[in-house]
N, C-alpha and C positions, 0 to 999 in steps of 0.2 A: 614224683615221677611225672612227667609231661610228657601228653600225646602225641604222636606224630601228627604231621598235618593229614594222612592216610588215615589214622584212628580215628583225628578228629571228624574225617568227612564220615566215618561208617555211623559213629556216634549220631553225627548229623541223620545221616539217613533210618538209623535205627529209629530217632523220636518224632522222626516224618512219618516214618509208618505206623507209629504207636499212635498219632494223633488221627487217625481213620479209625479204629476201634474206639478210641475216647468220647470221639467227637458221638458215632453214635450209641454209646451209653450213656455220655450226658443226659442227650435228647429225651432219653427214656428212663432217668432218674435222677437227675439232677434238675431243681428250678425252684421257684419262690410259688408256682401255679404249677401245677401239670393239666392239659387236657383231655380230659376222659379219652382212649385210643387217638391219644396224639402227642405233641410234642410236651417237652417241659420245655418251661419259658423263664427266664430273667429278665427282670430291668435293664436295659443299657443306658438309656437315659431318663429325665421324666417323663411318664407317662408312655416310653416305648421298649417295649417286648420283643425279646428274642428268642428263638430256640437258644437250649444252653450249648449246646454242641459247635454252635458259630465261631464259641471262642476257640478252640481246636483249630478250628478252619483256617482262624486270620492265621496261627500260629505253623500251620504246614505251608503255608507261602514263605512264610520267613525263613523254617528251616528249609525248603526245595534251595534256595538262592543259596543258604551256606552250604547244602549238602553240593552245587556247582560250584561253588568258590574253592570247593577242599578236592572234589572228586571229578568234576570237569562236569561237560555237557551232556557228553556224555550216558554219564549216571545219573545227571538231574532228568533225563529224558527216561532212562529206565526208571527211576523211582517213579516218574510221573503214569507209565504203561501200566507199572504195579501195584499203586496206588488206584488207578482205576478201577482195576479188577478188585483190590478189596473193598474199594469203597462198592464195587458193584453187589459182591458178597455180603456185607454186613448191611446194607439198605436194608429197612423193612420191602418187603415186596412189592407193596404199593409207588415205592420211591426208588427202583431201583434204576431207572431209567434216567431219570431226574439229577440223582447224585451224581450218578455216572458219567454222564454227561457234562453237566457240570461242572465233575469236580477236573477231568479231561481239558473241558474248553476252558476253564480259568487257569490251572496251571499251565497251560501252554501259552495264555496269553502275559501268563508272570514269566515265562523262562523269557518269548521272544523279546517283553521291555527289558530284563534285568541284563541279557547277556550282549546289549551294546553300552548299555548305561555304565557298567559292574567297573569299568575304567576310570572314569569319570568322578568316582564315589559309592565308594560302596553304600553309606547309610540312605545316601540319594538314589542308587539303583533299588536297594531293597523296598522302601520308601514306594518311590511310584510306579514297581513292578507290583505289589501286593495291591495299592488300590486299586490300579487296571484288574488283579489276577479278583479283588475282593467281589468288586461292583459285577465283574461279570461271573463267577459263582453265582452270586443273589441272584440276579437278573436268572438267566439260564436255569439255576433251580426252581425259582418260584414258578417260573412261568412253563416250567414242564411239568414240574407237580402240580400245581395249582392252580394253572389258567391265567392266572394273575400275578401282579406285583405286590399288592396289597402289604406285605410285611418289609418290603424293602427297604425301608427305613432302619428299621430294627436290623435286619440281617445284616449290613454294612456298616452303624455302629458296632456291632458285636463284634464282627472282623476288626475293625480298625481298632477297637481298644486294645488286642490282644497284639494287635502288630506294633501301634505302640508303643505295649509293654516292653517287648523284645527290642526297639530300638536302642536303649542305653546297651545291652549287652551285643549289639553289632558293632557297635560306637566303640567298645571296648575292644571289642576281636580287632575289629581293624587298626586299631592303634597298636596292641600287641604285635599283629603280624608288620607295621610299618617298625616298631623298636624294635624286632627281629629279623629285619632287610627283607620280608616277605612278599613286600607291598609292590 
C-alpha cells in the first residue's frame, strides 16, 4: 500500500514533532559524558562535543521542508508555531527562553531559504535551507542560554551530520516523485 502524498506530508509532520521531545531526552540521557545537571554530550568530531539532542535538531529542518513539499506552506508554518510551543514546553526551565527562540528564529529562516530554492532543487533547497536554519539555531541558542558561542562548533556539526544523513533519502523522494510526474 502507498501513501498518498496527504499521508505522506502528516507522516512528515508527525516525526517533526517527535523530534522536539527526542531531541530533549537525548540531552538528558543519552551521551558518551553527561554533565552533572546538564547536558549529555557526543563526539561529532575529534576532539568536539555536542549535546546529543542537536542530532534531532538537524533532522526537524529536513523534515519542516518535506512536511512543505507534501502539505504546503502553509502547514510548514503551523508546524513551525507548534513546534515552538512544544519546544517551549519541554525546555528544562532554565532553557526555555533560549529554545524557543531559537528553535522559532531558525526554522523560519529554513522555511524563508527553502521556499524560493524548493524549485530549483529540491536536495539543493533542503541542503542550504537547514544550514542557514542550523547555524542560526546554534548561534541564537547558545548565546540566549549561555552568554556565549563557545560550543558552536560542536552544535553545527551535530546538525549538519544528521542533515546529511537524510540527504540520500530526499535524493530518493525526489526522484520517486519525478518517476511519478510529481515533480
Amino acid at each position: 500500500m502507498q501513501l498518498t502524498l496527504r499521508q505522506q506530508g502528516f507522516a512528515f509532520l508527525a516525526s517533526f514533532a517527535l523530534c522536539i521531545p527526542a531531541a530533549n531526552w537525548l540531552i538528558g540521557n543519552v551521551g558518551t559524558f553527561c554533565v552533572p545537571n546538564g547536558p549529555c554530550l557526543i563526539p561529532v568530531a575529534p576532539g568536539i562535543m555536542a549535546p546529543s539532542g542537536v542530532l534531532m535538531i538537524g533532522l526537524a529542518l529536513v523534515l519542516r521542508d518535506m512536511v512543505q513539499r507534501r502539505l504546503g506552506v502553509g502547514w510548514a508554518f503551523g508546524a513551525i508555531l507548534a513546534g515552538t510551543a512544544l519546544s517551549a514546553l519541554l525546555a528544562p526551565p532554565s532553557l526555555v527562553l533560549a529554545s524557543a527562540v531559537a528553535f522559532l528564529i531558525s526554522e523560519m529562516a529554513d522555511l524563508a531559504v527553502y521556499t524560493p530554492l524548493q524549485k530549483r532543487g529540491l536536495v539543493r533547497a533542503v541542503l542550504a535551507s537547514s544550514l542557514v536554519g542550523l547555524v542560526i539555531d546554534s548561534a541564537f541558542f547558545l548565546w540566549l542560554a549561555f552568554g556565549n558561542l563557545d560550543l558552536l562548533p560542536g552544535q553545527v556539526l551535530g546538525k549538519l551530520w544528521m542533515v546529511l544523513a537524510a540527504l540520500p533519502l530526499v535524493h530518493w523522494l525526489r526522484r520517486r516523485d519525478t518517476a511519478q510526474g510529481l515533480a
